[in-house]
N, CA, C and O atoms as a MOPAC input file, in Angstrom:
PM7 MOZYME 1SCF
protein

 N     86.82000 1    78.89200 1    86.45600 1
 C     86.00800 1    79.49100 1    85.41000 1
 C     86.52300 1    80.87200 1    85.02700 1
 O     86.10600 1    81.40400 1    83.99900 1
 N     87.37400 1    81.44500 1    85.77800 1
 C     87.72400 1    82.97600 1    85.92600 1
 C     89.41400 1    82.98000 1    84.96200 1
 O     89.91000 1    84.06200 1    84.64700 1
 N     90.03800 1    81.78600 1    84.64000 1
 C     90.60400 1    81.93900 1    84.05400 1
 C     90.49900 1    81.75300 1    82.56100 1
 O     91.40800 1    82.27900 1    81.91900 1
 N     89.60700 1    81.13500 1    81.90500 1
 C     89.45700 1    81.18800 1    80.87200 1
 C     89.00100 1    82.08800 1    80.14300 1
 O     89.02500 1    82.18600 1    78.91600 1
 N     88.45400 1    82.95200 1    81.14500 1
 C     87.27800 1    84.03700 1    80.64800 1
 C     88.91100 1    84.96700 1    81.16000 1
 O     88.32600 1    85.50800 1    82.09800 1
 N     89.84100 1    85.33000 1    81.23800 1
 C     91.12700 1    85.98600 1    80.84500 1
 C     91.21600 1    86.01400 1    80.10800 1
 O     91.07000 1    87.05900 1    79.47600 1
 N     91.67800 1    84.34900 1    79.31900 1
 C     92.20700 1    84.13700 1    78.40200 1
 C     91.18400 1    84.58500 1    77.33200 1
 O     91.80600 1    84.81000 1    76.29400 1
 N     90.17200 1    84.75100 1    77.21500 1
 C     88.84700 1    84.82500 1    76.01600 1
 C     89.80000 1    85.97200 1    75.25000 1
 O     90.30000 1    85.71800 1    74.15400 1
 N     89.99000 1    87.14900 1    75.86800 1
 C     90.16100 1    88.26500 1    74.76200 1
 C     92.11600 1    87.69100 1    73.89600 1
 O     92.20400 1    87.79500 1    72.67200 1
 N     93.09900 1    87.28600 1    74.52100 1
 C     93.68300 1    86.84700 1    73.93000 1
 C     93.37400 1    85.86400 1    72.45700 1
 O     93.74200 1    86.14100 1    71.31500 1
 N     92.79600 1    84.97500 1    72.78900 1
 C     92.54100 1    84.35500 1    71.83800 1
 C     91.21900 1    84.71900 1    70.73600 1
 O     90.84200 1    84.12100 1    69.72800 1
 N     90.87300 1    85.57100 1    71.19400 1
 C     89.83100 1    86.78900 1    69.82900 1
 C     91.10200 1    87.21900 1    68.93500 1
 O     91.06400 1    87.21600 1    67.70500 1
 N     92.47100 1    87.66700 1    69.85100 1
 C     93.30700 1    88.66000 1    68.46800 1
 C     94.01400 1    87.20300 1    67.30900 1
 O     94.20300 1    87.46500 1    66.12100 1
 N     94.24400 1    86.14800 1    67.71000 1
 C     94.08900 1    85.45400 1    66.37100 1
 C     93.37400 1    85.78600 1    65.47200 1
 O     93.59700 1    86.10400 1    64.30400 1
 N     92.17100 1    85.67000 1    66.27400 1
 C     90.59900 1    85.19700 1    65.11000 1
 C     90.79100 1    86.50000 1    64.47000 1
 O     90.94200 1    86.31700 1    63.26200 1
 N     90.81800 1    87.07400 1    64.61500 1
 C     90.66600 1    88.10500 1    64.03900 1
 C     91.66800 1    88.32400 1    62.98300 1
 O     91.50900 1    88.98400 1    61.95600 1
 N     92.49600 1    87.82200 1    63.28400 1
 C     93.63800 1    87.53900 1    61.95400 1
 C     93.46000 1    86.75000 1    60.93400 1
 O     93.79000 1    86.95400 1    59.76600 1
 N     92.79700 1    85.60700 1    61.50700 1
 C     92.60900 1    83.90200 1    61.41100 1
 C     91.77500 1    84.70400 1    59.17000 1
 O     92.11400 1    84.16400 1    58.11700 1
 N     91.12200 1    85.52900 1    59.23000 1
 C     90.22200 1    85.18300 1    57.93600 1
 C     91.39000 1    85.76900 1    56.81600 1
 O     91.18000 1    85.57800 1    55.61800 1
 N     92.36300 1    86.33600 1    57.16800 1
 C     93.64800 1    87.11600 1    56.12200 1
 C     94.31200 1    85.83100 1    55.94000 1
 O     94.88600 1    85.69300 1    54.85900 1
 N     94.36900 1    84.63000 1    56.96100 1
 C     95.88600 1    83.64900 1    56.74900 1
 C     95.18700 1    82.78600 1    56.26100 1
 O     95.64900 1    81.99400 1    55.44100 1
 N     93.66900 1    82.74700 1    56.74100 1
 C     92.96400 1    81.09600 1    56.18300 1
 C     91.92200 1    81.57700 1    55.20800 1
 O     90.75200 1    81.20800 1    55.11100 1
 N     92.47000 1    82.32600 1    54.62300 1
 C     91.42600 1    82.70900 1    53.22300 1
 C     91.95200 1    81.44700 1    51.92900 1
 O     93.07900 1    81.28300 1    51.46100 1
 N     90.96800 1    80.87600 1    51.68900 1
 C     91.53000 1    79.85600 1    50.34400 1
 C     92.13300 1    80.67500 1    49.06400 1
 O     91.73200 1    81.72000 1    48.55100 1
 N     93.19400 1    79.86800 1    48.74500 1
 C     94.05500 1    80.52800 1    47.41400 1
 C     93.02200 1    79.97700 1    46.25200 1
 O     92.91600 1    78.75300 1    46.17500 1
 N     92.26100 1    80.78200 1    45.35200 1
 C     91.79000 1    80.47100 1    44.27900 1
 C     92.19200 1    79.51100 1    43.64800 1
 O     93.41800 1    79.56700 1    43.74700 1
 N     91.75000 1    78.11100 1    42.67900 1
 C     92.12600 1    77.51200 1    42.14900 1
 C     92.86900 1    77.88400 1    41.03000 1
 O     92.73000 1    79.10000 1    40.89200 1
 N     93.62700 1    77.39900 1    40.12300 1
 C     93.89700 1    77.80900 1    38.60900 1
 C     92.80300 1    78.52700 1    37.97300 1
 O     92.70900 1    79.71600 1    37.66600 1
 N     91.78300 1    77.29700 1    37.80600 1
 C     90.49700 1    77.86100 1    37.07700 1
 C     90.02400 1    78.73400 1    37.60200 1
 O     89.93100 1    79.72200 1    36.87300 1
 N     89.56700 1    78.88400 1    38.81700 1
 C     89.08900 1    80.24100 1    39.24100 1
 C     89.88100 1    81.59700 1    38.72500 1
 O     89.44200 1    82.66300 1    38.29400 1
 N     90.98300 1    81.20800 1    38.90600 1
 C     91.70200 1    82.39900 1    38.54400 1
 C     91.36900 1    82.74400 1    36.90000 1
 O     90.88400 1    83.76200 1    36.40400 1
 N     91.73900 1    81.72500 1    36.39100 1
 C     91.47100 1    81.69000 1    34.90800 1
 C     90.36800 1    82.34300 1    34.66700 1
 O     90.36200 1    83.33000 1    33.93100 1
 N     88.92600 1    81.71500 1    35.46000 1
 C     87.89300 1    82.48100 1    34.82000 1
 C     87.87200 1    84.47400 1    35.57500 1
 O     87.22500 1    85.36400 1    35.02300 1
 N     88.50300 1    84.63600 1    36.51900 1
 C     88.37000 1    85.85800 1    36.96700 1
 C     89.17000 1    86.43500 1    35.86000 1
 O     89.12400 1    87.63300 1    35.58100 1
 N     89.80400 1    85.68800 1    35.31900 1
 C     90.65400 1    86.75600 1    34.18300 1
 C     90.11200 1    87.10400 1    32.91700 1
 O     90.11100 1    88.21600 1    32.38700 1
 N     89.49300 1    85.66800 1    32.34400 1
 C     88.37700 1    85.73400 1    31.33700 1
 C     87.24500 1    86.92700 1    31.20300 1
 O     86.92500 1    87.61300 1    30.23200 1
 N     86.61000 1    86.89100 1    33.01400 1
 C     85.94800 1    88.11300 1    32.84300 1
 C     86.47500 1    89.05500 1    33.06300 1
 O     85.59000 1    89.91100 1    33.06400 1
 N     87.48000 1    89.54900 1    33.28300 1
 C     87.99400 1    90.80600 1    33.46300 1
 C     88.33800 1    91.23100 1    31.94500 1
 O     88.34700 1    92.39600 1    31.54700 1
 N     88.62300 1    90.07700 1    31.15800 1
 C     89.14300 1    90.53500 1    29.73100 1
 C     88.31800 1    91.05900 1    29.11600 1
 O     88.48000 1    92.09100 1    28.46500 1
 N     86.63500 1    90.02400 1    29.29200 1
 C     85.29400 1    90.69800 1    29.12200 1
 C     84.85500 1    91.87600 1    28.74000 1
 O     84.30100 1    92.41900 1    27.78400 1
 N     85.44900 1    92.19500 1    30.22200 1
 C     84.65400 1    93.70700 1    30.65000 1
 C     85.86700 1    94.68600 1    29.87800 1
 O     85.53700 1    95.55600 1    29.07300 1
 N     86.94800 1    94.48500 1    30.14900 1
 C     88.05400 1    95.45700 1    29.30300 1
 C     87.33600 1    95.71100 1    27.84400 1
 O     87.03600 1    96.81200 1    27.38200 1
 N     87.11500 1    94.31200 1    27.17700 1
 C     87.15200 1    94.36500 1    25.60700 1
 C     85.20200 1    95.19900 1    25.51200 1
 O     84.98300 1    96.02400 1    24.62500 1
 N     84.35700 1    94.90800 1    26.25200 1
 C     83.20000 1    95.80100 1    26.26500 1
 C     83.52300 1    97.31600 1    26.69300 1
 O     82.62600 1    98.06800 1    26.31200 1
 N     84.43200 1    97.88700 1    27.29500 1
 C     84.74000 1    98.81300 1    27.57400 1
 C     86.16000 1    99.84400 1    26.39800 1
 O     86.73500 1   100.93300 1    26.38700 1
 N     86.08200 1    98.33100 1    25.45100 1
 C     87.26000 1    99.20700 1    24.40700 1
 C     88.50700 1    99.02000 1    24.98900 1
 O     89.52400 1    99.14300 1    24.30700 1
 N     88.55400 1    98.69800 1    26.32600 1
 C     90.67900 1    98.53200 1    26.25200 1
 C     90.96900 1    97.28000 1    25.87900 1
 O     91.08600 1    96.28700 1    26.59700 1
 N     91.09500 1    97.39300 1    24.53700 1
 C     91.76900 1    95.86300 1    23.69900 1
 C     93.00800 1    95.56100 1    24.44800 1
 O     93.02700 1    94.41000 1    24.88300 1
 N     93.92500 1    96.19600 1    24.68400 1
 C     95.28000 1    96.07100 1    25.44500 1
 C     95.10500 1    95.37000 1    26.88300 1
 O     95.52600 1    94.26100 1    27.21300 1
 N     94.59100 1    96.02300 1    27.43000 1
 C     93.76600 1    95.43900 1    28.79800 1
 C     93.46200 1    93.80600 1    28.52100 1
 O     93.96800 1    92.75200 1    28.90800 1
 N     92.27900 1    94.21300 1    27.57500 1
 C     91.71900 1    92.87100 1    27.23200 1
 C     92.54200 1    91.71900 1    27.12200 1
 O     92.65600 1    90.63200 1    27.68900 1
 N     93.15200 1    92.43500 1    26.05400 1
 C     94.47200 1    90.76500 1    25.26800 1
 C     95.16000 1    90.35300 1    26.70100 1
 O     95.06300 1    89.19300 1    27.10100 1
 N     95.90000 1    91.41200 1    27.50000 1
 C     96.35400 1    91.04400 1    28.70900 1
 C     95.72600 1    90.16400 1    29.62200 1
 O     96.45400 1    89.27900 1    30.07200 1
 N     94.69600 1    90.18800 1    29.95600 1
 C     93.75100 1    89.17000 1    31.17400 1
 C     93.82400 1    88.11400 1    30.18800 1
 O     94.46300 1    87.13100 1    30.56400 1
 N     93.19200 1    88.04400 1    28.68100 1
 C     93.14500 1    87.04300 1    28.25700 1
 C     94.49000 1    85.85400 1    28.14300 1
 O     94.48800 1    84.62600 1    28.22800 1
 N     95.53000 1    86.79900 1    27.92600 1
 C     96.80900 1    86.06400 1    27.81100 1
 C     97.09300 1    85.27000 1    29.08000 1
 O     97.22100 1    84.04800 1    29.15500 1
 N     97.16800 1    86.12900 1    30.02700 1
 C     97.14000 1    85.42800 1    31.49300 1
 C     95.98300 1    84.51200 1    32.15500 1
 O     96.08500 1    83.85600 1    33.19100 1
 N     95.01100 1    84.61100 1    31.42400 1
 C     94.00200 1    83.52400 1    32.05200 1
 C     94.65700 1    81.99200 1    31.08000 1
 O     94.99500 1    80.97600 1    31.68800 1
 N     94.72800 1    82.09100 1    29.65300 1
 C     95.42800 1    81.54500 1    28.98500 1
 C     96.77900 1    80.26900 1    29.56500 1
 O     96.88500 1    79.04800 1    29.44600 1
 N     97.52700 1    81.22400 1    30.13100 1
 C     98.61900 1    80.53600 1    30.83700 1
 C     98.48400 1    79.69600 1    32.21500 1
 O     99.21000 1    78.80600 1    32.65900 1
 N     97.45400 1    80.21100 1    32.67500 1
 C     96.66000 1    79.33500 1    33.82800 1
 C     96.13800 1    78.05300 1    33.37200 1
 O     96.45700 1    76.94700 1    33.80700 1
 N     95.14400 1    78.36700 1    32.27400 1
 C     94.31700 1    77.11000 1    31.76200 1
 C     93.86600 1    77.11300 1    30.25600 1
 O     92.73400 1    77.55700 1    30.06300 1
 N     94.44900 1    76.76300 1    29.35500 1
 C     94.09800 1    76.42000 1    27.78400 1
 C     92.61900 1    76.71300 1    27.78500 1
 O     91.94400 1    75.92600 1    28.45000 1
 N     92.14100 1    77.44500 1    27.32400 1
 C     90.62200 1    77.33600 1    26.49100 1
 C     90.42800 1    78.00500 1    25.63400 1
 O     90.83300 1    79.16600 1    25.56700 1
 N     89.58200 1    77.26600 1    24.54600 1
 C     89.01200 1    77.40300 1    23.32800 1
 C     88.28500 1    78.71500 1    23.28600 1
 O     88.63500 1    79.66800 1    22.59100 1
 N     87.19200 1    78.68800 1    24.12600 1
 C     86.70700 1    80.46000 1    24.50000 1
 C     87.64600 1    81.47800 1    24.47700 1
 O     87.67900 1    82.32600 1    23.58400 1
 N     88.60400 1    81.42600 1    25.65500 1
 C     89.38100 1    82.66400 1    25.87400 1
 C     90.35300 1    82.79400 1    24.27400 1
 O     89.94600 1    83.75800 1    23.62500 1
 N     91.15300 1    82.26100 1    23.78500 1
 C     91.48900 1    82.36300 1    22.69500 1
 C     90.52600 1    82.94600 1    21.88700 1
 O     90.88700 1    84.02400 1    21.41300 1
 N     89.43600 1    82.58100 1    21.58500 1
 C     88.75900 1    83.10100 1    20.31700 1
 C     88.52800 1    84.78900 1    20.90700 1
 O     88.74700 1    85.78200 1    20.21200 1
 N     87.98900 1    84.81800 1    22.48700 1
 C     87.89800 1    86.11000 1    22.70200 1
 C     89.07300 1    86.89400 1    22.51800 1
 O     88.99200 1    88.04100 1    22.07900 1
 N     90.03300 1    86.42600 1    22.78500 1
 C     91.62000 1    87.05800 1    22.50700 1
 C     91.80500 1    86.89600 1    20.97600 1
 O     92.93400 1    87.22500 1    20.61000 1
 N     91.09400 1    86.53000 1    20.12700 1
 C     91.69700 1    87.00300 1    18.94100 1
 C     90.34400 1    88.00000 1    18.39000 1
 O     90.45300 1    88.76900 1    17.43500 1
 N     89.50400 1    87.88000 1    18.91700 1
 C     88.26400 1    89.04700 1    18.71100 1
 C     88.82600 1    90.53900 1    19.43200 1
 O     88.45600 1    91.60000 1    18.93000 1
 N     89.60300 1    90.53400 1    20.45900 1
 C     90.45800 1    91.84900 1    20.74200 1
 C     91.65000 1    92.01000 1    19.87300 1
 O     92.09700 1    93.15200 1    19.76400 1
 N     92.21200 1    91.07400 1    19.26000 1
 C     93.64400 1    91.06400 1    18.17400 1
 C     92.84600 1    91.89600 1    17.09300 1
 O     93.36900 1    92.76500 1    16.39500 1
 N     91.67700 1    91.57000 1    17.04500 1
 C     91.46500 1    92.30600 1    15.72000 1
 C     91.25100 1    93.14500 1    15.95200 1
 O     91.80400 1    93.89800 1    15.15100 1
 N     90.36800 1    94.00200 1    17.08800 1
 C     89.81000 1    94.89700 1    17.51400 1
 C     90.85400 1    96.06300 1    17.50700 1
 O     90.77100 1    97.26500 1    17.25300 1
 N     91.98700 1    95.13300 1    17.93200 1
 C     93.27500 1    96.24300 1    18.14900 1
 C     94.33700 1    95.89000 1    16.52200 1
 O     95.52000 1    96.18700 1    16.35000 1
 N     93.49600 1    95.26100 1    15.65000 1
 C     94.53100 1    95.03800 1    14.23600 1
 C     95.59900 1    94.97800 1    14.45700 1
 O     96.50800 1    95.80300 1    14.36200 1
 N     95.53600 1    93.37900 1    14.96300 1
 C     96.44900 1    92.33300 1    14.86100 1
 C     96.03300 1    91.09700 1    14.34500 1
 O     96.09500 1    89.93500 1    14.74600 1
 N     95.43600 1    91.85700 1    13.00000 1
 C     95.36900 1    90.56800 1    11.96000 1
 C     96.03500 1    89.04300 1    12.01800 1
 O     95.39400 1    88.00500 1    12.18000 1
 N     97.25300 1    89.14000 1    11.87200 1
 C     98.14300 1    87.75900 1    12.31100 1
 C     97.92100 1    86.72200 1    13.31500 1
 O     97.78700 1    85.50300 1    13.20100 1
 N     97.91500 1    87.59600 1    14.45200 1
 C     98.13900 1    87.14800 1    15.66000 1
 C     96.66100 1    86.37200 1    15.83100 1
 O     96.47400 1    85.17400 1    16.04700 1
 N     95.60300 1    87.51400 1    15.65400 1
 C     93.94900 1    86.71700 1    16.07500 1
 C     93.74800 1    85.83900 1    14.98300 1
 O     92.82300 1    85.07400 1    15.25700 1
 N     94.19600 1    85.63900 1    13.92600 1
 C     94.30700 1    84.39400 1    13.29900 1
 C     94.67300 1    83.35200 1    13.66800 1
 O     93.96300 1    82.36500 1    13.47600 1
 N     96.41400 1    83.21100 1    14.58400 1
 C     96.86700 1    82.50500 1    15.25700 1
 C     96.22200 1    81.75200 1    16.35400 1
 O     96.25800 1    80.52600 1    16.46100 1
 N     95.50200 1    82.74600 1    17.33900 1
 C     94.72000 1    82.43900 1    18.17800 1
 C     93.22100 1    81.51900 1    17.73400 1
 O     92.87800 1    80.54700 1    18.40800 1
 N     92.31600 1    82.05200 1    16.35600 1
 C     91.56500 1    81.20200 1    16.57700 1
 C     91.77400 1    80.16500 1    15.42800 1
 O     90.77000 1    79.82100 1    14.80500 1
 N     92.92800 1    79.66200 1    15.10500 1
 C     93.39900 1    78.34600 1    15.04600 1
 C     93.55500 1    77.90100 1    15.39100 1
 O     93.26100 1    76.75900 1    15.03800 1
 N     94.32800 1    78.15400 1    16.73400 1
 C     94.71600 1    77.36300 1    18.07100 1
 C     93.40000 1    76.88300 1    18.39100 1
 O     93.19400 1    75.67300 1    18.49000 1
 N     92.24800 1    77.96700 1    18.60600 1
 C     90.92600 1    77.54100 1    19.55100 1
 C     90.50400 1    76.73800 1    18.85800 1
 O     89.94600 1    75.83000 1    19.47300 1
 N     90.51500 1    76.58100 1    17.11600 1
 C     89.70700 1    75.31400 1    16.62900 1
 C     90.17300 1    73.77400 1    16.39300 1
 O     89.62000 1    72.84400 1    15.80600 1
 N     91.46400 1    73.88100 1    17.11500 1
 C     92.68100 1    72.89600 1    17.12100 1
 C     91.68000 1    72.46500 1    18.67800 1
 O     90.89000 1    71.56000 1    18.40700 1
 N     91.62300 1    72.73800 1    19.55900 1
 C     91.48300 1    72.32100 1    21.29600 1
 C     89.77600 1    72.19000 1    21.03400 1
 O     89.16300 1    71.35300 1    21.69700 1
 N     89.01400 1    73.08800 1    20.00000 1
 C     87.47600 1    72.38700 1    19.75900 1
 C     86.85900 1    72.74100 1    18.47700 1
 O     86.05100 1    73.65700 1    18.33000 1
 N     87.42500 1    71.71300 1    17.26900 1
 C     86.67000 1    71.52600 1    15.89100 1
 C     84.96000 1    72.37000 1    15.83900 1
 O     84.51300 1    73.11400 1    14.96600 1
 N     84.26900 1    71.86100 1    17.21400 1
 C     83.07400 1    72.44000 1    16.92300 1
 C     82.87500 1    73.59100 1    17.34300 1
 O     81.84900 1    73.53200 1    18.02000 1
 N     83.33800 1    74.79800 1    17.33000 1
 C     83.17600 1    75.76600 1    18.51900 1
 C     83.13700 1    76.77700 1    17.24700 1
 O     84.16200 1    77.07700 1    16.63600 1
 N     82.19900 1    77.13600 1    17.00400 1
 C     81.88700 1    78.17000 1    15.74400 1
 C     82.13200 1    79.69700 1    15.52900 1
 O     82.04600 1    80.42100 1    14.53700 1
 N     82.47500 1    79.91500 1    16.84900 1
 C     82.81900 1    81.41000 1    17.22200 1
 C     84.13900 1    81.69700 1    16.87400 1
 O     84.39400 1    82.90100 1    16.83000 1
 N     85.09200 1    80.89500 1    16.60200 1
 C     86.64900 1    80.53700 1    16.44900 1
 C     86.72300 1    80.99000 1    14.90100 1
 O     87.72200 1    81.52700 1    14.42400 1
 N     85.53800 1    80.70700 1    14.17000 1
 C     85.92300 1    80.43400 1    12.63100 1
 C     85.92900 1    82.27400 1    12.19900 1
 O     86.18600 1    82.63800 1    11.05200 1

């Protein structure tokens, strides 16, 4: 019984490691949406640059109709006429009904 109870504190300094190596890697989407809201909060806070950035990169993770339209609501914000045009064409191409796009 006296040897295991040795071994006890050895095998604590894993565990204790154990939540840095076995932390789950976010899915795509997760990531996607952590970027969505981060673009959120940028574009409520005025950094259009910021903004377009998370949005672009949530973008490349996972296509959506939302993040586009929000990324062309910062294109304009930051007058890039062209471009947020581009964008919510794209978004009404991936969903005809999505009214925020138009």
């Amino acid at each position: 019984a006296e040897a295991p109870k040795a071994e006890a504190p050895k095998a604590e300094a894993p565990k204790a490691e154990a939540p840095n190596v076995e932390t789950p890697v976010a899915t795509k989407e997760e990531q996607a949406t952590a970027l969505k809201d981060r673009g959120n909060k940028l574009f409520k806070e005025g950094n259009m640059a910021g903004a377009i950035d998370s949005y672009t990169r949530s973008l490349l993770l996972v296509p959506s109709h939302i993040v586009l339209a929000n990324r062309a609501a910062a294109r304009i914000q930051a007058g890039s006429f062209e471009a947020a045009a581009e964008d919510a064409t794209e978004a009404i191409a991936l969903d005809p009904t999505y009214i925020k796009a138009f």
